[in-house]
Backbone as a printed PyTorch tensor [residue, N CA C, xyz], in Angstrom:
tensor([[[ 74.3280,  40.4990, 181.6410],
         [ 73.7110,  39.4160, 180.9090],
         [ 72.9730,  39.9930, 179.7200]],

        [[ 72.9790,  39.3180, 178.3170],
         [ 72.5570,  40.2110, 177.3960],
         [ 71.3250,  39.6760, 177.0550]],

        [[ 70.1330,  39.8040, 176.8900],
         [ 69.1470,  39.3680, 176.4790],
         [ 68.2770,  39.2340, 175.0920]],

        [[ 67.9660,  38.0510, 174.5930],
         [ 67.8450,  38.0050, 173.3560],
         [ 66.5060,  38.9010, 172.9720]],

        [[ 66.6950,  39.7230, 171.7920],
         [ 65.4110,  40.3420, 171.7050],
         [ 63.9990,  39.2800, 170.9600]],

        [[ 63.4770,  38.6780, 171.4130],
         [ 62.2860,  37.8640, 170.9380],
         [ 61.0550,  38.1710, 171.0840]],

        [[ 60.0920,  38.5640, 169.9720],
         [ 59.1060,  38.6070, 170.0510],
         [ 58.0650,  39.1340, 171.9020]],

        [[ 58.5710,  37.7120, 172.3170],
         [ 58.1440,  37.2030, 173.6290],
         [ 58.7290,  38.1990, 174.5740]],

        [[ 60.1190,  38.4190, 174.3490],
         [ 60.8980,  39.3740, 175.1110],
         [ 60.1960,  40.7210, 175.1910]],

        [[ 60.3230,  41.5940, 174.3560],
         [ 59.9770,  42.4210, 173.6350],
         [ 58.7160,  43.0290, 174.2180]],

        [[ 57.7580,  42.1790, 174.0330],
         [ 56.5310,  42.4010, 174.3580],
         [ 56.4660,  42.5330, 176.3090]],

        [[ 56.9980,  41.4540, 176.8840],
         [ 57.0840,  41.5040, 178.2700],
         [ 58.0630,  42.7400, 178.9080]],

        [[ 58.9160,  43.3920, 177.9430],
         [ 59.9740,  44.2770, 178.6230],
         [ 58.4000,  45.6040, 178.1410]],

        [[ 57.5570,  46.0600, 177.5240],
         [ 56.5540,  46.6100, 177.1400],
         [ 55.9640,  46.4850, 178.3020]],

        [[ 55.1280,  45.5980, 178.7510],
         [ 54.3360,  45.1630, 179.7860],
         [ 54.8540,  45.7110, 181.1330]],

        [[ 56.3440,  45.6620, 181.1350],
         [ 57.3350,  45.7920, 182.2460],
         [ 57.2130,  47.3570, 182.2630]],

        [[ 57.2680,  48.0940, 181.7190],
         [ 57.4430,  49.5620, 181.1840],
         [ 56.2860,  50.1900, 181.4800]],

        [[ 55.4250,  49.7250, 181.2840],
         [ 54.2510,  49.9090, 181.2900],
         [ 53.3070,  49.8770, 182.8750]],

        [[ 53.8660,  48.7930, 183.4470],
         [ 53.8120,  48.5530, 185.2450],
         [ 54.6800,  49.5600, 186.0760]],

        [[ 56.0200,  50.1810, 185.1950],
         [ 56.6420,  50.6190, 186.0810],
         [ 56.3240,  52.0630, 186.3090]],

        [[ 55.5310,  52.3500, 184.7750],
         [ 54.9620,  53.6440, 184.8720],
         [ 53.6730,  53.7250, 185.7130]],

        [[ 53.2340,  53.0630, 186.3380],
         [ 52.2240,  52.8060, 187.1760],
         [ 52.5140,  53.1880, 188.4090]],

        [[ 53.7840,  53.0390, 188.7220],
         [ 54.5730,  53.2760, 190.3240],
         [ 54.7490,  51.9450, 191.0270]],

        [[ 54.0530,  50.6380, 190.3020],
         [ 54.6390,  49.3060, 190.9320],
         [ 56.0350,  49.0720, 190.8860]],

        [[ 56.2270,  48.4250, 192.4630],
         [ 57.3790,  48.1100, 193.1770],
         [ 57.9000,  47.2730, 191.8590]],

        [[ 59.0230,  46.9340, 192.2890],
         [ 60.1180,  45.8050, 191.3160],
         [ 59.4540,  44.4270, 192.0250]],

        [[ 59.2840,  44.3950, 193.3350],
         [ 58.8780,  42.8730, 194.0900],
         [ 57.2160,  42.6470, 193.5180]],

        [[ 56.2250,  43.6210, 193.3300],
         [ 54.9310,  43.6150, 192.8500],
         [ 55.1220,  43.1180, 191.1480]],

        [[ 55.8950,  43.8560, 190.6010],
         [ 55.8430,  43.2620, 188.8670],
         [ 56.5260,  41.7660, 189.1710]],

        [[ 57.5560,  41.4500, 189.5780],
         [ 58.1550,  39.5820, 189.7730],
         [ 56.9800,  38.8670, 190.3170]],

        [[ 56.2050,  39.3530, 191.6360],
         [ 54.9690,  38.5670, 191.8520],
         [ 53.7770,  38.2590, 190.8200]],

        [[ 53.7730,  39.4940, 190.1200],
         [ 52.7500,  39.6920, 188.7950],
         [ 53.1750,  38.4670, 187.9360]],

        [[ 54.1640,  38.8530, 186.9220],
         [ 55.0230,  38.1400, 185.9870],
         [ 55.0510,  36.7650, 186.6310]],

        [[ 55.3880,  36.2780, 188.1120],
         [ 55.3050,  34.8700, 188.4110],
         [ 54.2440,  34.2120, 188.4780]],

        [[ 53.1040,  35.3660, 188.7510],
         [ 51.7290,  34.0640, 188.3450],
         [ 51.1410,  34.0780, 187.0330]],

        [[ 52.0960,  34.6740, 186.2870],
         [ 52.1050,  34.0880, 185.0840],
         [ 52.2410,  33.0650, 184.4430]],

        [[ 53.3570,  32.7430, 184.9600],
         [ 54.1430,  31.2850, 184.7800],
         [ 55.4960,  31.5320, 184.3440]],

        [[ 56.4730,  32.9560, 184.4240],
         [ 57.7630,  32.7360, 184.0880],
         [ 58.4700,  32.3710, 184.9180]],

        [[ 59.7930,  32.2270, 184.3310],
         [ 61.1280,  31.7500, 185.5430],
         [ 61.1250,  33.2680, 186.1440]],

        [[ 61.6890,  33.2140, 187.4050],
         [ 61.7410,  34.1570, 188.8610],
         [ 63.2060,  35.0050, 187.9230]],

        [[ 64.0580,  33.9990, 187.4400],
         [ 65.2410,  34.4800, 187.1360],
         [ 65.2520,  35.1020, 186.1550]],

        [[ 64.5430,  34.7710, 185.1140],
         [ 64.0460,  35.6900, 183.7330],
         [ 63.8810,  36.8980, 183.9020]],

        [[ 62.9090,  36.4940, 184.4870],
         [ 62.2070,  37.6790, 185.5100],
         [ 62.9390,  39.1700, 186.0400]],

        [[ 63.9200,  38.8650, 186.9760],
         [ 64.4510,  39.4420, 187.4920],
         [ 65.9190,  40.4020, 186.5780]],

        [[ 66.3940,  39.3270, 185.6530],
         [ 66.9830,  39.8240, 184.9580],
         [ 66.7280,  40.4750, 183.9180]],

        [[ 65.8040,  40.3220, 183.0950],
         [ 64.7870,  41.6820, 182.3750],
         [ 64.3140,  42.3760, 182.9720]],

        [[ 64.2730,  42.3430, 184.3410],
         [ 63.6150,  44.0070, 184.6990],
         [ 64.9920,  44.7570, 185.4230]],

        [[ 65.7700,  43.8430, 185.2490],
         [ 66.9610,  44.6640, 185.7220],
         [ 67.5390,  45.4640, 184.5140]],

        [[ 67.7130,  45.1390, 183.1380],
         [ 67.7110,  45.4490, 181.8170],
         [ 66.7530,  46.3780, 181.5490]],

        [[ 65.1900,  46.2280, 181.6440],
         [ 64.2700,  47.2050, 181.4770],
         [ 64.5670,  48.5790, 182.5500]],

        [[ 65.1010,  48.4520, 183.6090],
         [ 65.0030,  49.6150, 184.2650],
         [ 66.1080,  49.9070, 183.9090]],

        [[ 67.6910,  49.6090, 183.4110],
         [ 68.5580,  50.2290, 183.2420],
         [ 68.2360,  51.0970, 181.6760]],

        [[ 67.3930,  50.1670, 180.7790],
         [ 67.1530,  51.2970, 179.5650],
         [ 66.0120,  52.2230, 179.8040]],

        [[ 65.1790,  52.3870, 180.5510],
         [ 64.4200,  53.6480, 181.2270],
         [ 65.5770,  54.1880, 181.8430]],

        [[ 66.5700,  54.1830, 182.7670],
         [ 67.0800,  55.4290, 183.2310],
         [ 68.0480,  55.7960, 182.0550]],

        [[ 68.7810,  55.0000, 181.1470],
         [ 69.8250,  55.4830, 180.5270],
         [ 68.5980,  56.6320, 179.2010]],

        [[ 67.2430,  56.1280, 178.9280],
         [ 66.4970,  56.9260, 178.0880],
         [ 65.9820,  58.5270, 178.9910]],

        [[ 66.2360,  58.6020, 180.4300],
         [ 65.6630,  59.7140, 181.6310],
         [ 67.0320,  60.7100, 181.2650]],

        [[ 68.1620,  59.6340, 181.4600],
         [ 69.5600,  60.7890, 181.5220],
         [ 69.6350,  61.0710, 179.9280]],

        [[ 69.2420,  60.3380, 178.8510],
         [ 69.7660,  61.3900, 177.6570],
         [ 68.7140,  62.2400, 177.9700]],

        [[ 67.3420,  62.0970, 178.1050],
         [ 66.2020,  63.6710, 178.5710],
         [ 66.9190,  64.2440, 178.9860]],

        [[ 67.7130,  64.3120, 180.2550],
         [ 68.3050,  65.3550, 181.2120],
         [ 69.2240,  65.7410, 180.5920]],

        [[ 70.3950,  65.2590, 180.2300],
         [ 71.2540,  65.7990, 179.1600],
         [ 70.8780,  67.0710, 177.9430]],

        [[ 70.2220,  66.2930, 177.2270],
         [ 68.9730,  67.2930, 176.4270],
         [ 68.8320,  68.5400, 176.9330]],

        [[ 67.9690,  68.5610, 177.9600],
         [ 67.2840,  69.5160, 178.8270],
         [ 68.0780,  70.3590, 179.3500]],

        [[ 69.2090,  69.8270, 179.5990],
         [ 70.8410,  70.5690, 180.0500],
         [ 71.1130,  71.9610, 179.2880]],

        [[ 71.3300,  70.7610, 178.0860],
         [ 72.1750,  71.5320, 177.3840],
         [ 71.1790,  72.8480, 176.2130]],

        [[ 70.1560,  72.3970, 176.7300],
         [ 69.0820,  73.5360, 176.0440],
         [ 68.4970,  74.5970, 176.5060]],

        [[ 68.7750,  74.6070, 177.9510],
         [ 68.7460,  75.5250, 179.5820],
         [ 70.1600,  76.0800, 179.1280]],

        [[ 71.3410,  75.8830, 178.9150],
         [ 72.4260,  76.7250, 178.7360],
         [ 72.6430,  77.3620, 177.7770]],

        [[ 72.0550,  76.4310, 176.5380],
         [ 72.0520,  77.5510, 175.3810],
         [ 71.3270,  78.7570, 175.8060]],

        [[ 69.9320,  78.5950, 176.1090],
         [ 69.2350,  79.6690, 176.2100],
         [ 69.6200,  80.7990, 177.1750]],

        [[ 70.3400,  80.0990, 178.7130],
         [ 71.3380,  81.0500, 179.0730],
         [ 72.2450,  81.9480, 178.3200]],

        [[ 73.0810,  81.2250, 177.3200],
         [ 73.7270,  81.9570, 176.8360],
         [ 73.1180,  83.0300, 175.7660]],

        [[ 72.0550,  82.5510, 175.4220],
         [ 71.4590,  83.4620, 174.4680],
         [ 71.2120,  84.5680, 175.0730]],

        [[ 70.6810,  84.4010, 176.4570],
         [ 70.2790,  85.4530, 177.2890],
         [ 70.9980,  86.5730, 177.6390]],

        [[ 72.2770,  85.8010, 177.8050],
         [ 73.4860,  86.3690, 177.9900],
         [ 74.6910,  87.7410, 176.2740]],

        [[ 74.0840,  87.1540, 175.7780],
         [ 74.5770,  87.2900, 174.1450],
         [ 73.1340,  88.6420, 173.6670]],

        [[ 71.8680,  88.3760, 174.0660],
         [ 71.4550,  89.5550, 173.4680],
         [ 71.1600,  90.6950, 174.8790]],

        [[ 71.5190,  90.4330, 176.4810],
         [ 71.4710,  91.3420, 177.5740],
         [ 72.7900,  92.3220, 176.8910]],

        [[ 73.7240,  91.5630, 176.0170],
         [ 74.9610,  92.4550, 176.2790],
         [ 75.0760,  93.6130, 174.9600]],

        [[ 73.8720,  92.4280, 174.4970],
         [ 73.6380,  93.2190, 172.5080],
         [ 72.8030,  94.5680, 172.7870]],

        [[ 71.4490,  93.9920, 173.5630],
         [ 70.6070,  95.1000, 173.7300],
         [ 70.4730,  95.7820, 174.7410]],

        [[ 71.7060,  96.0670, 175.6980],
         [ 72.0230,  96.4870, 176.9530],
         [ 71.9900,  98.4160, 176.3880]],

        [[ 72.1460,  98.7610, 175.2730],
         [ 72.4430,  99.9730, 174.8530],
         [ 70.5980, 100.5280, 174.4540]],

        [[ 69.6460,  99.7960, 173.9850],
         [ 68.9390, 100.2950, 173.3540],
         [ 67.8860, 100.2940, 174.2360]],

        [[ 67.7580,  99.7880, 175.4960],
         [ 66.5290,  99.6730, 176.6230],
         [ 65.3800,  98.9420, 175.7180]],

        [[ 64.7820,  98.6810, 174.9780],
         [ 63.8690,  97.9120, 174.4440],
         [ 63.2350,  96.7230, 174.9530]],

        [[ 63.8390,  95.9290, 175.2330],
         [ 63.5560,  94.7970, 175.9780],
         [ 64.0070,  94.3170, 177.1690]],

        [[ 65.3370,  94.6490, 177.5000],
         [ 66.1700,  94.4160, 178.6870],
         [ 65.3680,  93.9870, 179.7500]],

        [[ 64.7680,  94.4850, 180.3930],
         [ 63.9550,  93.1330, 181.6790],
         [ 63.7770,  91.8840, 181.3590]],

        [[ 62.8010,  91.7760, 179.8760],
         [ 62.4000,  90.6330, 179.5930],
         [ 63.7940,  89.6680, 179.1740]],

        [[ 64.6040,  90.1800, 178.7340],
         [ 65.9870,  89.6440, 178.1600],
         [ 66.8120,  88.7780, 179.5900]],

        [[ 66.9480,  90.0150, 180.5380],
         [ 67.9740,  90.0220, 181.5040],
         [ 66.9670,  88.6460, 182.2530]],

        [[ 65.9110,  89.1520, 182.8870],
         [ 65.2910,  88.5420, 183.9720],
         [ 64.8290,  86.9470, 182.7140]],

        [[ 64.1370,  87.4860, 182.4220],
         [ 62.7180,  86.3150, 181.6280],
         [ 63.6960,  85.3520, 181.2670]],

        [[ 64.8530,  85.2310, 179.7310],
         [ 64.9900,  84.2740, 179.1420],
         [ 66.4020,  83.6800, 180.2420]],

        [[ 66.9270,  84.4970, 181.1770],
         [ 67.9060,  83.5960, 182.1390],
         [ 67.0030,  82.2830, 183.0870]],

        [[ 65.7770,  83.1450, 183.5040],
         [ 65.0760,  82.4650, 184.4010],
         [ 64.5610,  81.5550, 183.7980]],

        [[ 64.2180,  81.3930, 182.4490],
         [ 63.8280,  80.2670, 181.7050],
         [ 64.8070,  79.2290, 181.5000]],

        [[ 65.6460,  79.9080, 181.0460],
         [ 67.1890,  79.0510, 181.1200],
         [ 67.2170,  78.0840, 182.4650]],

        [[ 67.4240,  78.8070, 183.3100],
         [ 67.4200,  78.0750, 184.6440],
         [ 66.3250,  76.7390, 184.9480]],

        [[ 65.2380,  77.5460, 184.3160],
         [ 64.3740,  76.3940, 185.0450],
         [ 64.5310,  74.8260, 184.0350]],

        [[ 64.7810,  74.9460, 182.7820],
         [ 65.1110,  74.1820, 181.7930],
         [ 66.2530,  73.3690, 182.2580]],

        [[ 67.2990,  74.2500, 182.9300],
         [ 68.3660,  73.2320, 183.5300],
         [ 68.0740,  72.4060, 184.5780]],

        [[ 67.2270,  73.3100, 185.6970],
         [ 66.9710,  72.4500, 186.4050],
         [ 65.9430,  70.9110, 186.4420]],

        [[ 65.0900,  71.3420, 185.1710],
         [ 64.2240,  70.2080, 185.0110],
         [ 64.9810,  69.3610, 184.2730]],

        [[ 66.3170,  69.7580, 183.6280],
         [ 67.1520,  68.0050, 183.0780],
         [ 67.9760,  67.6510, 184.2570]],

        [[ 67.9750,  68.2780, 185.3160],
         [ 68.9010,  67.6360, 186.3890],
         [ 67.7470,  66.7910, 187.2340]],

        [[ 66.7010,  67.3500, 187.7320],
         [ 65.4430,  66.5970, 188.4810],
         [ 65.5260,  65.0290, 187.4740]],

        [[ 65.4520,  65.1390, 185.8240],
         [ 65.2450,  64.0840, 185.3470],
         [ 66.8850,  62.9660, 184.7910]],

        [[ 67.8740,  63.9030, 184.7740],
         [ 69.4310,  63.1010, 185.3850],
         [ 69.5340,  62.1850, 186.5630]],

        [[ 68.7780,  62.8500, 187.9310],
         [ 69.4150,  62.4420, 188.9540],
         [ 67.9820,  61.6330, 189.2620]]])
C-alpha cells in the first residue's frame, strides 16, 4: 500500500521513529497513536511502512560496513604481502588492520541481520 507523503504523514511516521527508538512494542505505539484519535488501519499500515524504511536504512548501514571491513581486509592483505620483506610494521599490519577489518564486518552483519 503506498502512502501519500502529507505534511500530517510525515510528521507521524517522525513520531513513529522516534517511539521505536525508544524500544516501544508495535501494539504500545497503535495504542498510543489510537488515543489520539487515528484510524487503527492508518495506523497499522504506516508503521508497517515506517519499520520497513528503518530496516531497508539498517541494511544499507550493514552493507556499508561490509564492504568497508573487506576493503580494509584487503588492504591488510595488500601491504602484509608489500611489507612482509622489510619487518617494519608487520604485527601491526598482519594482526591489527585484519582484526579491524573483521570487526567492521562483523558490525555490518549484527546491523544486516
Amino acid at each position: 500500500m503506498c502512502m501519500t507523503n502529507t505534511p500530517d504523514t510525515l510528521s507521524l511516521t517522525q513520531y513513529m521513529l522516534g517511539l521505536l527508538n525508544k524500544r516501544q512494542t508495535r501494539d504500545e505505539i497503535v495504542s498510543e497513536l489510537l488515543q489520539k484519535g487515528h484510524d487503527e488501519e492508518f495506523i497499522k499500515s504506516l508503521l508497517h511502512e515506517t519499520i520497513k524504511q528503518r530496516y531497508a536504512k539498517m541494511r544499507s548501514q550493514g552493507l556499508v560496513c561490509i564492504l568497508a571491513g573487506a576493503i580494509i581486509c584487503l588492504l591488510s592483505f595488500a601491504l602484509t604481502i608489500t611489507s612482509s620483506y622489510t619487518h617494519l610494521s608487520f604485527p601491526f599490519v598482519l594482526y591489527g588492520l585484519t582484526s579491524l577489518g573483521i570487526l567492521v564486518i562483523f558490525a555490518g552483519l549484527v546491523k544486516l541481520f
